[in-house]
C-alpha positions in Angstrom: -10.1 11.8 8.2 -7.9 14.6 9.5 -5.5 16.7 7.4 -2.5 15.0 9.1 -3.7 11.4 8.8 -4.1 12.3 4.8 -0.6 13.8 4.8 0.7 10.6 6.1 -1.9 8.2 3.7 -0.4 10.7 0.9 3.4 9.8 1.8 2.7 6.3 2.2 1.0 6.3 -1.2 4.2 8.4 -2.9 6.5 6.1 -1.4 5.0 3.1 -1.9 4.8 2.0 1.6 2.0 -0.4 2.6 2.4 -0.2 6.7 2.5 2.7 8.8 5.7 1.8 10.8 7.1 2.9 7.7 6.2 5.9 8.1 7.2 6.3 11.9 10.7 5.2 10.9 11.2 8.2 8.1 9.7 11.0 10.5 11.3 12.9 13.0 10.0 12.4 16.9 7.3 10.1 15.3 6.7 7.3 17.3 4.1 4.0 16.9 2.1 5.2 19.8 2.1 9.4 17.9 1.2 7.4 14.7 -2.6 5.5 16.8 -3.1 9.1 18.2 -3.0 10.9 14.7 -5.5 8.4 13.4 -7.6 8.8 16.5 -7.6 12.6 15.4 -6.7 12.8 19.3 -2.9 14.3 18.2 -2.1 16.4 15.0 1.7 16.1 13.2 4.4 19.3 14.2 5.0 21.9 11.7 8.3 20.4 11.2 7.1 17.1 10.6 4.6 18.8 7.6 7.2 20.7 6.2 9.1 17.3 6.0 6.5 15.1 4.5 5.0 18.2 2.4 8.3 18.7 0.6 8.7 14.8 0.3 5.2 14.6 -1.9 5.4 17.9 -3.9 2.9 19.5 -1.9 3.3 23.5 -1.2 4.4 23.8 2.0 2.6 27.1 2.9 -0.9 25.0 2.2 0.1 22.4 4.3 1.0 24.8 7.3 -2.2 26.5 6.9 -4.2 23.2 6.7 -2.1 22.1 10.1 -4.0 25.5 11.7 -6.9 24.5 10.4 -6.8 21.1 12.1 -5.5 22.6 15.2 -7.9 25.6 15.9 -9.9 25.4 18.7 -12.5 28.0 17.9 -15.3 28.5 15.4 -13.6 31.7 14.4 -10.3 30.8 14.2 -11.6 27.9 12.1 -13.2 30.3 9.9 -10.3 32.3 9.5 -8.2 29.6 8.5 -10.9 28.3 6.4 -11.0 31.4 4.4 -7.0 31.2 4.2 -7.0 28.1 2.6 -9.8 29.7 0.1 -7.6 32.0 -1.2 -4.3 30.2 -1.6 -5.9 27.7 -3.6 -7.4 30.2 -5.9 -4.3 31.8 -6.1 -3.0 28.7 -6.6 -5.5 28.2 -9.6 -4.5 31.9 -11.3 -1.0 30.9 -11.3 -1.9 27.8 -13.2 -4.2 28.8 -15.6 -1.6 31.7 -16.4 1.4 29.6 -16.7 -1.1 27.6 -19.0 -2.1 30.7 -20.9 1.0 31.5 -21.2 2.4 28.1 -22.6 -0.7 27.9 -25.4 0.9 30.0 -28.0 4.3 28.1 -28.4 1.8 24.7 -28.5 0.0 26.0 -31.2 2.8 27.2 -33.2 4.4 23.2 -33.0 1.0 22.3 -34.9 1.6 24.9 -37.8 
């Protein structure tokens, strides 16, 4: 499954919806025939209509961008590249967490005492 077809599976799944014309009907200049291509992996979704169902779920918009140019490159190398983008967002991703986290332990423990 593409990245865009699992942004639109994750927006159906947020909202609740069961069919896809849902979907088509929330979405800017998407379209029933747009939705069949995307499935196909024949078409990808526009940056704007990322953005829009990336904000909608919660998801960082930067990562979904970059997982967009993923889908879209047309090279090995340009596949790579983007590969190795997405790398290190999500492990910048995972610092910030486990920080935050770090950071949050001592005021847990002190509830406990």
């Amino acid at each position: 499954m593409n990245f865009s077809y699992e942004l639109i599976e994750k927006y159906k799944n947020f909202k609740g919806y069961t069919q896809d014309k849902q979907v088509v009907a929330d979405v800017e200049k998407m379209h029933k025939g747009l939705m069949s291509e995307i499935k196909s992996g024949k078409k990808h979704l526009t940056a704007d209509q990322v953005i829009f169902l990336a904000n909608a779920i919660g998801m960082e918009r930067n990562e979904a961008l970059v997982k967009l140019s993923l889908e879209r490159a047309k090279s090995k190398e340009e596949k790579k590249v983007w590969e190795d983008v997405v790398k290190k967002i999500s492990a910048a991703c995972a610092i910030v967490g486990l920080c935050i986290g770090l950071a949050a332990e001592p005021e847990s423990q002190e509830a406990f005492n």
